[in-house]
C-alpha positions in Angstrom: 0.0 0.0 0.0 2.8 2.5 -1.2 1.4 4.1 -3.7 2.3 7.7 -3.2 4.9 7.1 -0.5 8.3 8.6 -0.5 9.9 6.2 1.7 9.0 2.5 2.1 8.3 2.5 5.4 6.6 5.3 5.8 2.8 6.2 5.5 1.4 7.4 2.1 1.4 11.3 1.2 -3.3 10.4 1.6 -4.6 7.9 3.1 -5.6 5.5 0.0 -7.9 2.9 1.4 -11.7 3.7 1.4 -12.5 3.0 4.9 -9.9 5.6 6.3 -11.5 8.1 3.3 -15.3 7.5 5.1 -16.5 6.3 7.7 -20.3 5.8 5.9 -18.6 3.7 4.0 -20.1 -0.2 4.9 -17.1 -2.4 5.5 -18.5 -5.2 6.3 -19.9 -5.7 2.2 -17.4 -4.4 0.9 -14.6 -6.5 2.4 -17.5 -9.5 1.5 -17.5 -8.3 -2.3 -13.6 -8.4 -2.0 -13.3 -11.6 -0.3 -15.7 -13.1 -2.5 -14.3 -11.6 -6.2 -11.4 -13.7 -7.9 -10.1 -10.0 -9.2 -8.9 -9.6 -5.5 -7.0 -13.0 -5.8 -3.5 -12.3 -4.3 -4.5 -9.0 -3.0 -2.5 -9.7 0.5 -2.5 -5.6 1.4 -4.9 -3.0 1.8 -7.8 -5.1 -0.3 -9.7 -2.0 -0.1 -7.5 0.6 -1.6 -8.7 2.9 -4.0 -6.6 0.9 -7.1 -8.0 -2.5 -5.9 -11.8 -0.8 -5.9 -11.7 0.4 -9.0 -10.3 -3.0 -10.3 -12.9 -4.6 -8.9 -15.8 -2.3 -10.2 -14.6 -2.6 -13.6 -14.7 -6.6 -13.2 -17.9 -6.3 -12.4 -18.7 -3.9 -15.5 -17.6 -6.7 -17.5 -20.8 -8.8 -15.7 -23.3 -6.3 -17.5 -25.4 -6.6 -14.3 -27.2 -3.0 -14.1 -28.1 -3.3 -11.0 -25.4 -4.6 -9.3 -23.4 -1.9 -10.6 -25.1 0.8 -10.0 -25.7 -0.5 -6.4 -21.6 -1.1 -5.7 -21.0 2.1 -7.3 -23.9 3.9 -5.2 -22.5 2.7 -2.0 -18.3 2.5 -2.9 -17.1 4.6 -6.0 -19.6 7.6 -5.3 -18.8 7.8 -1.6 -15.2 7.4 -1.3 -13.6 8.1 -4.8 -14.6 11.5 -4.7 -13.2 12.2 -1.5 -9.7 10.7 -2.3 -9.5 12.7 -5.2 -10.0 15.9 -3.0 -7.1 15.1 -0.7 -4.7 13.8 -3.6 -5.4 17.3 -5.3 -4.8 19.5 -2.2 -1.9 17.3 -1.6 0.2 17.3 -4.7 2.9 19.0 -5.6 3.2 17.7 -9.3 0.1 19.2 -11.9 0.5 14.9 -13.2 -1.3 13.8 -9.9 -3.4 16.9 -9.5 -4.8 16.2 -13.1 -5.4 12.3 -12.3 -7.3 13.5 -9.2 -9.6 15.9 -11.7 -9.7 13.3 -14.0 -11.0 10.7 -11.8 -13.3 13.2 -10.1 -15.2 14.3 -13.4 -15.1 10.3 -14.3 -17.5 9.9 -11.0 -19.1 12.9 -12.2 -20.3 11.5 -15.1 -21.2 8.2 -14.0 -23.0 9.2 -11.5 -25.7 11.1 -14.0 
């Protein structure tokens, strides 16, 4: 779980993982969804970091099951995604990860209409 970290032993630049991004968010499905998807096979490390969602919600884009994405993306993409961009953009230094976090924002955006 280094992504943005300087150092290897030392804590990422924002926190990365969903449940330290909201507390709304409900843990106990979503570490069920990741326990229960074989896109998370091998994921030994912070399962629920924003990478390892976003993996996961496009696996199940690929299931072309309306419903069920629009409910995992109601309750996980729309709620913490958002919020992670925020902090990566008041956080960088370099316009690359300030434009990934407007990026990604205006992706949610859309999706969500």
């Amino acid at each position: 779980a280094r992504l943005f970290s300087y150092v290897r032993e030392e804590e990422p630049l924002i926190p990365i993982q969903l449940s330290q991004l909201n507390a709304n968010i409900d843990q106990v499905r979503l570490m069920d969804e990741i326990a229960h998807s074989t896109s998370m096979l091998g994921v030994d490390e912070a399962e629920d970091a924003v990478p390892n969602i976003l993996d996961l919600f496009s696996s199940y884009i690929e299931m072309e099951d309306e419903t069920y994405i629009e409910s995992f993306f109601d309750s996980f993409i729309a709620n913490g995604i958002p919020v992670f961009c925020e902090q990566l953009y008041k956080a960088a230094n370099l316009n690359f990860y300030k434009e990934i976090a407007k990026g990604l924002n205006e992706l949610v955006f859309l999706l969500k209409e």
